[in-house]
C-alpha positions as CSV (number, residue, x, y, z in Angstrom):
1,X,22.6,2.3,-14.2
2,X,24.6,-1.0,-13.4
3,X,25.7,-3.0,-16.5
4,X,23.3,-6.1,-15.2
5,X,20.2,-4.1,-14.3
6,X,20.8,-2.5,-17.6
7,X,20.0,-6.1,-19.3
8,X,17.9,-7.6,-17.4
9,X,15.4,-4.4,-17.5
10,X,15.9,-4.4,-21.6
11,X,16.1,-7.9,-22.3
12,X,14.5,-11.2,-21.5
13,X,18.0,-12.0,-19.3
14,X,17.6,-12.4,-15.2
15,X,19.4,-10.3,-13.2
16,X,21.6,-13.6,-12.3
17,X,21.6,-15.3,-16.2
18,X,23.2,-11.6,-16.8
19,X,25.5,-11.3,-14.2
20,X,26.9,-14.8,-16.0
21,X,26.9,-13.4,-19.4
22,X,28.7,-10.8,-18.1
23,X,31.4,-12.6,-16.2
24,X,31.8,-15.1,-18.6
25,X,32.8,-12.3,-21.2
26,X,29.7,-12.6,-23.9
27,X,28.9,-8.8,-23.1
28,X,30.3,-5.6,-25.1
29,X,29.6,-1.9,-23.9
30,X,30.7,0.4,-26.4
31,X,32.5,-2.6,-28.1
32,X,34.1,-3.3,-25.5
33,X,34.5,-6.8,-23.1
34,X,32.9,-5.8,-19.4
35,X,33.5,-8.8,-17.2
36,X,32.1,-6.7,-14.3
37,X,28.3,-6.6,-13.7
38,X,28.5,-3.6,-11.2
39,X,30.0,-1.3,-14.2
40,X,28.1,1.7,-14.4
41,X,27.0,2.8,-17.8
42,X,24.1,5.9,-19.3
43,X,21.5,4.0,-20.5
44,X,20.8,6.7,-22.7
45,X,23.6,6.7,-24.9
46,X,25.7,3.3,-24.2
47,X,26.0,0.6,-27.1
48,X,25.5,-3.1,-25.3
49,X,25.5,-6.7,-26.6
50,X,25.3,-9.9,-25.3
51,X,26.8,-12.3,-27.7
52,X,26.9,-10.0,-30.6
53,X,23.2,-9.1,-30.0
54,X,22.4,-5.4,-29.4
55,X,20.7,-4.8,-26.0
56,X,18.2,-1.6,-27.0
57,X,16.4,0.5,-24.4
58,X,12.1,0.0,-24.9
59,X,9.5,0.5,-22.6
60,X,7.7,-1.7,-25.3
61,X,7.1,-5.2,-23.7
62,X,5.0,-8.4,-24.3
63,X,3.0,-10.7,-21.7
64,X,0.9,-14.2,-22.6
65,X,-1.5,-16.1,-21.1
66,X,-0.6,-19.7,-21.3
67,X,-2.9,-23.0,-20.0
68,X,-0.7,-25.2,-18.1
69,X,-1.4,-28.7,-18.0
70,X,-0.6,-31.4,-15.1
71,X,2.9,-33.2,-15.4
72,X,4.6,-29.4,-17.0
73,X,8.1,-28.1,-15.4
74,X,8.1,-24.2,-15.2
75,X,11.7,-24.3,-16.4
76,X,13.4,-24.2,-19.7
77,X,15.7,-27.6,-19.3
78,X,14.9,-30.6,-16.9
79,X,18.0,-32.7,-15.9
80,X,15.7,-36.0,-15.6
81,X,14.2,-35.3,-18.9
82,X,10.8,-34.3,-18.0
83,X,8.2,-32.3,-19.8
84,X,8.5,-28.6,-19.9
85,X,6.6,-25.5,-20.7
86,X,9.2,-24.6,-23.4
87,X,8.2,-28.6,-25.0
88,X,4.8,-27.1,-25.5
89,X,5.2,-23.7,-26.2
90,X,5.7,-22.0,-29.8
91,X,9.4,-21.5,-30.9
92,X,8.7,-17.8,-30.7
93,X,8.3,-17.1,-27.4
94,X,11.2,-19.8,-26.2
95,X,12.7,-16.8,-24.6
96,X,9.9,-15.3,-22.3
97,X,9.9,-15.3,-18.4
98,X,7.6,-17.2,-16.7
99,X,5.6,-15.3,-14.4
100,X,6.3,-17.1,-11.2
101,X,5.6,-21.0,-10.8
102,X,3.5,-23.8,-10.8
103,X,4.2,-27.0,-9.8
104,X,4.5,-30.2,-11.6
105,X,1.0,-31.3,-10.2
106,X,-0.7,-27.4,-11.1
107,X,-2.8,-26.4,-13.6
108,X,-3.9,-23.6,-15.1
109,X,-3.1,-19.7,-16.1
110,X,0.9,-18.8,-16.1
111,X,1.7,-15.6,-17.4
112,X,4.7,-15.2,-19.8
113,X,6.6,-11.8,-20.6
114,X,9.5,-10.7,-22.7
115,X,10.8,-8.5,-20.0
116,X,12.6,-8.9,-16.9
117,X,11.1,-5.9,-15.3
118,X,7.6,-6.7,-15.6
119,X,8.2,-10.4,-14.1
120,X,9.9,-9.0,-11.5
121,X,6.9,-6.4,-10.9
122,X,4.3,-8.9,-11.0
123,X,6.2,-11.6,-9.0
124,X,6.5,-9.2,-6.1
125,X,3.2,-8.0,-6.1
126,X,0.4,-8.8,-4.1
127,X,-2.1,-9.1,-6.8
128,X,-4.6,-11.1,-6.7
129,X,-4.5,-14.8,-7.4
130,X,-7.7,-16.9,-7.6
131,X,-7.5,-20.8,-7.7
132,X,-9.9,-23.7,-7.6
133,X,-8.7,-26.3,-4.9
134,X,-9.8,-29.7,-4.3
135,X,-8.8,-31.3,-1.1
136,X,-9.8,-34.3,0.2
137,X,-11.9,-34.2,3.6
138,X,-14.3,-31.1,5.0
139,X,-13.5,-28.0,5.3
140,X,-13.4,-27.0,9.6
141,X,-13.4,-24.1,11.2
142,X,-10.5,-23.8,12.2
143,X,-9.6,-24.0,8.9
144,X,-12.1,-21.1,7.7
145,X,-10.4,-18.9,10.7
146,X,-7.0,-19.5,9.0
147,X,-8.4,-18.3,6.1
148,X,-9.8,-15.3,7.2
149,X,-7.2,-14.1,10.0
150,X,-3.7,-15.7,8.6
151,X,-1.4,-18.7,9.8
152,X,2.0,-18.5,11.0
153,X,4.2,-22.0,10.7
154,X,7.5,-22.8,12.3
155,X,7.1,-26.1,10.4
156,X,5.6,-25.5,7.2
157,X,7.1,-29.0,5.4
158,X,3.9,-31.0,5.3
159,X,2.7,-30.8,1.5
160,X,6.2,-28.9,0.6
161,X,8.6,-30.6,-1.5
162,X,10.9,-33.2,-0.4
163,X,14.3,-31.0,-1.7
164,X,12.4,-27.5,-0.2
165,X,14.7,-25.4,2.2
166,X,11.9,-23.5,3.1
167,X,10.6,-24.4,6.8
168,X,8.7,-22.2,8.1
169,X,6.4,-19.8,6.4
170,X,3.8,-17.0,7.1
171,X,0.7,-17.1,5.3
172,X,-1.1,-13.9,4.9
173,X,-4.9,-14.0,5.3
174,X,-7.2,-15.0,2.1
175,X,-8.5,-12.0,0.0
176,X,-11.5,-14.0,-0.3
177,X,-13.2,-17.9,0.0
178,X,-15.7,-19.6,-1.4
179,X,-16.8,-23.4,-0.6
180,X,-18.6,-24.5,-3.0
181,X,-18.6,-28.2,-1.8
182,X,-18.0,-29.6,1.6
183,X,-18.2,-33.0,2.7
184,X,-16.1,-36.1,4.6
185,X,-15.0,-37.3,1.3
186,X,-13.6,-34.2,-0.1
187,X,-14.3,-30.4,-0.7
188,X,-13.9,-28.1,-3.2
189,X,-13.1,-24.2,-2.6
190,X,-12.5,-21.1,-5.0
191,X,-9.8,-18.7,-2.7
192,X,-8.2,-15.9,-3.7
193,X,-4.5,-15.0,-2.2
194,X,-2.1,-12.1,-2.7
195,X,1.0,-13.8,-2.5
196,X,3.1,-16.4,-4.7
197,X,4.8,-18.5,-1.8
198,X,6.8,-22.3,-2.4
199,X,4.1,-24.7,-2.8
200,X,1.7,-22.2,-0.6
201,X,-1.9,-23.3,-1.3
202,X,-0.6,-27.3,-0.6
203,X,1.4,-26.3,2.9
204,X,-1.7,-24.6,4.2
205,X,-4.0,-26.9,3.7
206,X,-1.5,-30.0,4.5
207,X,-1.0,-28.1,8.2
208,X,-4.9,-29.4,8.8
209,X,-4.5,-33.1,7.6
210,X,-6.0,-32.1,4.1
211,X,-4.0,-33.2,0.9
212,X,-4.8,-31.0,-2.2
213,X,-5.7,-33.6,-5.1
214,X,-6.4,-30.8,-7.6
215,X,-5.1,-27.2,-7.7
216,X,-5.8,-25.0,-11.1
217,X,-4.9,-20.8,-11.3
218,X,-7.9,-19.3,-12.8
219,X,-6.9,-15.6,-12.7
220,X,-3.8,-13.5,-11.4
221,X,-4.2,-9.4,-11.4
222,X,-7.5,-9.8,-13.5
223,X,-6.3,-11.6,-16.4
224,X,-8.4,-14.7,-16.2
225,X,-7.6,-18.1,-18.0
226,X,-11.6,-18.3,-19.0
227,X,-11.7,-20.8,-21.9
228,X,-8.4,-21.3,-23.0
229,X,-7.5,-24.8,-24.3
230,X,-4.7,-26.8,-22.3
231,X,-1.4,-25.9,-23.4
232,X,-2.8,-22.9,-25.7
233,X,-1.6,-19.2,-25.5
234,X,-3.7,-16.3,-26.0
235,X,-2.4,-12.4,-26.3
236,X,-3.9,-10.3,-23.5
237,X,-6.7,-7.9,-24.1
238,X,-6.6,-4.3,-24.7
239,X,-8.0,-3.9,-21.4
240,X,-5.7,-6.0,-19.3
241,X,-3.0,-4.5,-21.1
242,X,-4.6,-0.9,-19.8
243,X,-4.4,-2.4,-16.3
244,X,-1.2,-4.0,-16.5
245,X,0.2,-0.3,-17.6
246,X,-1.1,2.0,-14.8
247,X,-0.1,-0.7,-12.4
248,X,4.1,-0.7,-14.2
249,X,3.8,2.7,-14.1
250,X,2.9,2.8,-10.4
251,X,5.6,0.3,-9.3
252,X,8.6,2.0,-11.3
253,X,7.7,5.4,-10.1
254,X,8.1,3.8,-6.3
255,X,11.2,1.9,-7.3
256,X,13.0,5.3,-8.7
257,X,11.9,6.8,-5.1
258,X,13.5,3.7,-3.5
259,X,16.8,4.3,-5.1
260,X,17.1,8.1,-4.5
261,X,19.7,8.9,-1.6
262,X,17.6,10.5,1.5
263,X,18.5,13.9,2.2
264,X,20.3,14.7,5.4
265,X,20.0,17.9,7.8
266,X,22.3,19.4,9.6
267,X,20.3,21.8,11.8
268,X,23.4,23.5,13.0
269,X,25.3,24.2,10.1
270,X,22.1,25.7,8.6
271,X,22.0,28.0,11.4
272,X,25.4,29.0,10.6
273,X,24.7,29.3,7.1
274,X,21.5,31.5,7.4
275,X,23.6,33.9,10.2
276,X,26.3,34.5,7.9
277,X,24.3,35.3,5.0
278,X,22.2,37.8,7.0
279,X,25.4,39.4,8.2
280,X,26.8,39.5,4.6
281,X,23.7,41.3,3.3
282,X,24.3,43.9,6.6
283,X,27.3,44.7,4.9
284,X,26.9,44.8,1.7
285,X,23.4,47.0,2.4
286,X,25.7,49.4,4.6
287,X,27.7,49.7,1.9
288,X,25.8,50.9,-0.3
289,X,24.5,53.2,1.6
290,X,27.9,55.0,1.6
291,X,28.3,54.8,-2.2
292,X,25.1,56.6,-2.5
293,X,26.0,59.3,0.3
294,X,29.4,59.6,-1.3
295,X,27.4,60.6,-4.6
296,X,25.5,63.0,-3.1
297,X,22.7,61.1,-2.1
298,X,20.1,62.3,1.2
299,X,18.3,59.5,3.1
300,X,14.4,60.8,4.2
301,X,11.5,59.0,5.0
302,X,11.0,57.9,1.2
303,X,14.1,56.9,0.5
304,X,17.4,58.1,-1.0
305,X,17.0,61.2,-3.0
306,X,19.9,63.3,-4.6
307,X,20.2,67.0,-3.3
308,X,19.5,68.9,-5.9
309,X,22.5,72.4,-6.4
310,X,20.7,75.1,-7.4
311,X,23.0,78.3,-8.3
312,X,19.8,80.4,-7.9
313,X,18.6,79.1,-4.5
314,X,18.9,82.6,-2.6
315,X,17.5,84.4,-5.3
316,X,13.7,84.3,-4.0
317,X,11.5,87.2,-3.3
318,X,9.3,87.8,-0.2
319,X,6.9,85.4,-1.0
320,X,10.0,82.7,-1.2
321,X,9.7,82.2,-5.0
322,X,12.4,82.2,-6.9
323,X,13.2,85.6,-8.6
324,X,13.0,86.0,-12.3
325,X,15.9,87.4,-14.2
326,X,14.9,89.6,-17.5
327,X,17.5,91.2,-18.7
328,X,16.0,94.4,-20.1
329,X,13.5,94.9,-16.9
330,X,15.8,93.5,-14.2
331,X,14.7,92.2,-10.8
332,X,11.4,92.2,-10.0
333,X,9.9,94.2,-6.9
């Protein structure tokens, strides 16, 4: 396994905050300094650290459910000083992974794990997300056909933000919608989506003239936010952790399939291969069959069976049975 998967799948490091410990000398494999993150080491049985701190292989791991308020960065440091999760958080779980983002202006359930893996499992999925969405205006049809059937952007900057690279975007259709309020002023909607996109819910609407004044994550794979107080953190359930286990187990069992080398045919050379062994056997079979001649071995319908030398053989009476030899009566007649 590379040195900086290695980390990142035992330890609450990215892939990319590894590949910097790593270069910048902090980590030790076997006590010694690897500055390479592509060095390849047995998981099993290497000794790692990152800054004195042993790196230990567990399939152990940790998610929360945290309430996000309004006005929160989804980062650990803000260069303008702003609020973040990590302000609000206990000290104790400073070091967990957010499970993808929401912006400064979203509310609601954000998952937090101690391990790199899972985050990068449930990022990438296409669980379910379910949010409630206030925008201001009706809800059209064209709209509801979005929803239902996809949209594809080439200009997907209304309702991005202003610094956002991304352009253009795809949006896969809704799981599911629910108005629950529709009217000139403004309408609220309960959807559910599969995917985790920049700002996603806000471009889509934004491409129909509607701004989203209100946007809160009430569930993502099942775990649902409920009652939890803003800004409180709550352990998930045995149940969700049942769920959240089958679906790990799933996902690594496809990614160790992705990462085995395909096997390649040569249809000709396995002609070959099989000729020569069936000639080998010819030969080997025929010589046998000399060894066993040469040892006084006769070939009938049966099978090889060793001719038997018998002194006596013209000894036989009339009736073709062997003749008995007494010594005091002689012959028999």
């Amino acid at each position: 396994m590379r040195l900086n998967k290695y980390i990142a799948h035992y330890s609450s490091y990215s892939r990319r905050e590894a590949d910097k410990a790593i270069e910048a000398g902090y980590v030790r494999v076997d006590g010694e300094v690897q500055i390479n993150p592509g060095t390849q080491i047995d998981e099993k049985y290497a000794k790692v650290s990152v800054s004195g701190k042993k790196v230990t292989p567990t399939e152990q791991y940790t998610v929360i459910a945290y309430n996000k308020e309004k006005g929160e960065l989804v980062t650990k440091t803000d260069p303008k000083g702003r609020k973040t999760i990590y302000d609000t958080l206990p000290s104790k779980y400073k070091h967990f992974i957010p499970i993808g983002r929401l912006d400064f202006a979203t509310e609601g359930l954000l998952l937090l794990t101690d391990a790199s893996r899972v985050a990068t499992a449930l990022m990438t999925s296409s669980m379910e997300r379910v949010y409630r969405v206030k925008v201001k205006g009706e809800i059209s049809e064209e709209m509801e056909i979005a929803m239902k059937n996809g949209l594809e952007l080439d200009d997907a900057s209304a309702g991005a933000h202003d610094l956002s690279e991304i352009k253009s975007m795809n949006f896969a259709p809704f799981y599911a919608y629910k108005i629950i309020k529709t009217s000139p002023t403004y309408s609220i909607l309960k959807i559910a989506i599969g995917e985790g996109q920049n700002r996603e819910v806000r471009r889509f609407f934004a491409h129909f003239d509607r701004e989203v004044v209100d946007l809160k994550r009430l569930s993502f794979g099942g775990i649902e936010l409920n009652n939890l107080p803003n800004g409180k953190v709550r352990f998930l359930t045995r149940s969700e952790y049942g769920h959240l286990y089958e679906f790990m187990k799933v996902y690594e069992r496809e990614q160790k399939g992705q990462t085995k080398e395909p096997k390649t045919y040569d249809k000709e050379a396995k002609s070959q291969d099989r000729d020569f062994k069936s000639k080998d056997k010819e030969l080997k079979s025929h010589k046998k069959d000399q060894d066993r001649e040469s040892k006084g071995y006769k070939k009938d319908s049966t099978g090889y069976k060793k001719e038997s030398k018998n002194k006596d053989s013209n000894n036989k009476d009339k009736y073709g049975k062997k003749e008995l030899k007494n010594p005091k009566k002689g012959p028999r007649k």
